[in-house]
C-alpha positions in Angstrom: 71.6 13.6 148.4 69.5 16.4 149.3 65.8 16.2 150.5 62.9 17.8 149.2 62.6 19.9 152.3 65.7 22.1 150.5 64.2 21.4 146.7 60.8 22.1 147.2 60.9 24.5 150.5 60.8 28.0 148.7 58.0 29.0 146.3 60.4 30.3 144.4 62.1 27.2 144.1 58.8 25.6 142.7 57.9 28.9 140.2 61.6 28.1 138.2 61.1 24.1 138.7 57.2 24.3 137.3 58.7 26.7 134.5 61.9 24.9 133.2 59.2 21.4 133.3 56.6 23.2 131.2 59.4 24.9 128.7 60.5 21.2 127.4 63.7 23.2 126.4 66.9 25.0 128.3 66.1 28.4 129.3 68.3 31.6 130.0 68.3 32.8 133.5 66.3 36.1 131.9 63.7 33.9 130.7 62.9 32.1 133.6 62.8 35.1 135.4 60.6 36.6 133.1 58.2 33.6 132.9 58.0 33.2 136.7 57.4 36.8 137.5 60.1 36.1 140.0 62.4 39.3 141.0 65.9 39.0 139.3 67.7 38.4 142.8 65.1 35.6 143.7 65.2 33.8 140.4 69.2 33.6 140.5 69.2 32.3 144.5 66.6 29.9 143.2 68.6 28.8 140.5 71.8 29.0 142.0 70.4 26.4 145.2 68.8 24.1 143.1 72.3 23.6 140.4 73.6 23.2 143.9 71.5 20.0 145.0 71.8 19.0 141.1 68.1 19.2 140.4 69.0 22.2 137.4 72.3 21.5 135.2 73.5 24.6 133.6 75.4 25.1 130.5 77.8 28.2 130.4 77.8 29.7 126.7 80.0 32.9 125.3 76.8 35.3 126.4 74.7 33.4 128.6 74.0 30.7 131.3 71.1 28.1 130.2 69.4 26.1 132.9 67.2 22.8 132.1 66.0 20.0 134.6 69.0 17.2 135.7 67.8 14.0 133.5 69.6 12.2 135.7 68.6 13.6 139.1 67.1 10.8 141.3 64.2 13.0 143.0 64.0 14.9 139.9 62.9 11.3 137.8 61.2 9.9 141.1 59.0 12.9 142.8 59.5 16.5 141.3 58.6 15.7 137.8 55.8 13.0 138.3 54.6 15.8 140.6 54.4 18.4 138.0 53.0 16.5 136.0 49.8 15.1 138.0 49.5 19.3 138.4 49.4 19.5 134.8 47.1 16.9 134.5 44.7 18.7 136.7 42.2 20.2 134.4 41.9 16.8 132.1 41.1 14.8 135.7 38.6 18.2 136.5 37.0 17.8 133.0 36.1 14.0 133.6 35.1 14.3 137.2 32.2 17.3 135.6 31.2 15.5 132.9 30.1 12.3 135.2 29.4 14.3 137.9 26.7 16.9 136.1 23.9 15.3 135.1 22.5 16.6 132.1 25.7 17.4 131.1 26.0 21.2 130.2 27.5 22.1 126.4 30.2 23.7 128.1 32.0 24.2 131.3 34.3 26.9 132.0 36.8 27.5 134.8 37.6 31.0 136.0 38.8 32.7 139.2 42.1 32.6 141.0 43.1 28.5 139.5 42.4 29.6 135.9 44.6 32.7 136.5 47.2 30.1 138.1 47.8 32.7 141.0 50.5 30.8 143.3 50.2 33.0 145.9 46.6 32.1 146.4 44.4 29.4 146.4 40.8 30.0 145.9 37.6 27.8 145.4 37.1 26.6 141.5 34.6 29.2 140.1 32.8 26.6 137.6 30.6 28.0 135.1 28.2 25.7 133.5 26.2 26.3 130.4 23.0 25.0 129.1 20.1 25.6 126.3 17.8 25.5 128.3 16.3 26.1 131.9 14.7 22.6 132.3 18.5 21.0 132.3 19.8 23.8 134.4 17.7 22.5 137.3 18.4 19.1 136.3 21.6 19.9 137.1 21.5 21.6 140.0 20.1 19.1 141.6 24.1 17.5 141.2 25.5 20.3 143.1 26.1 18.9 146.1 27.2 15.3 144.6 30.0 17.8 142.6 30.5 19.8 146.0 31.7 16.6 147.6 33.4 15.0 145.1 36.0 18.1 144.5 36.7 18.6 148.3 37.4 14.7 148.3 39.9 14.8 145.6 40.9 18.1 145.4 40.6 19.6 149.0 38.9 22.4 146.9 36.0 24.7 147.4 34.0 25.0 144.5 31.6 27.5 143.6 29.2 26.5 140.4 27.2 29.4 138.4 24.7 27.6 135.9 24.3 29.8 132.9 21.2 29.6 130.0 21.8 30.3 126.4 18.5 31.6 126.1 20.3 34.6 128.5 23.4 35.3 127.0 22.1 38.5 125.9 21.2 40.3 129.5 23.2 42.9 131.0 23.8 41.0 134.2 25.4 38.1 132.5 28.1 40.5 130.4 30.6 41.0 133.2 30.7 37.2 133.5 30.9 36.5 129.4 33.6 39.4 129.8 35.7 37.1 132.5 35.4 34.0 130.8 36.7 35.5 128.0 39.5 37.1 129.7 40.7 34.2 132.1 38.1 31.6 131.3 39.4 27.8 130.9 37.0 25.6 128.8 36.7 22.4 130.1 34.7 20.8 127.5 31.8 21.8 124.8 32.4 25.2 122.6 31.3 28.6 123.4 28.7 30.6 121.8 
């Protein structure tokens, strides 16, 4: 059997794993390469190592090769896809830490920066945005930021930056190049958007 060192030991390795998990369904070697932005000769080495240590099965048709996750891979059942899945879990476990963290808590909180963008290649703090009707509950809550500060380093080993927003503002100038990123890349933890 081969370790994880070999499975996991290439980003690349992870980019097709994290895809082929999140499709549900067998994939065409073009596809995956596609969805992981990988280069054509990295995605087929990835693929190609990991049918190797049986993590990936693939099935040859008349016009293509379809890859999908080994069901019956030991590390595959036992570490791989119980990891990917805690990853995907992330934002519900981010949501529920904010919400008994932030006190008042805000009508919405949105995520944006370099983890709402899912950037592999780096990881940055979580750029939290927090929104309130009103300026008396904005300082209420600020007076959590630290509490939240500690909490996300503990569990996350994250940095986390927190802009508190007021409806009463929306409107400015200086708050439309951040209404224009939330939009864009924004991840809404909880509440609804104006």
């Amino acid at each position: 059997m081969q370790g994880l060192n070999a499975i996991l030991g290439k980003s690349s390795h992870l980019k097709v794993l994290r895809v082929l998990h999140r499709a549900k369904e067998r994939l065409c070697g073009r596809e995956i390469q596609r969805r992981t932005g990988l280069s054509n000769r990295a995605t087929m080495l990835a693929l190609e190592a990991l049918c190797e240590q049986r993590v990936l099965v693939m099935e040859e048709t008349a016009s293509k090769y379809w890859f999908k996750p080994n069901p019956v891979n030991y590390l595959w059942l036992k570490a791989i896809r119980p990891a990917l899945e805690a990853e995907d879990a992330f934002w519900d476990d981010l949501r529920k830490l904010v919400r008994r963290s932030v006190k008042p808590i805000p009508e919405a909180a949105i995520v944006t920066g370099v983890l709402a963008r899912e950037l592999d290649s780096k990881m940055g703090p979580i750029d939290l945005n927090l929104l309130y009707a009103g300026g008396r509950q904005r300082l209420q809550a600020y007076a959590c930021l630290e509490r939240l500060r500690e909490k996300v380093d503990q569990r996350y080993a994250l940095a986390i930056t927190v802009t508190f927003m007021d409806m009463r503002n929306m409107d400015d100038p200086e708050f439309q190049t951040l209404w224009q990123r939330i939009a864009r890349e924004g991840v809404l933890l909880f509440g609804k958007l104006p």
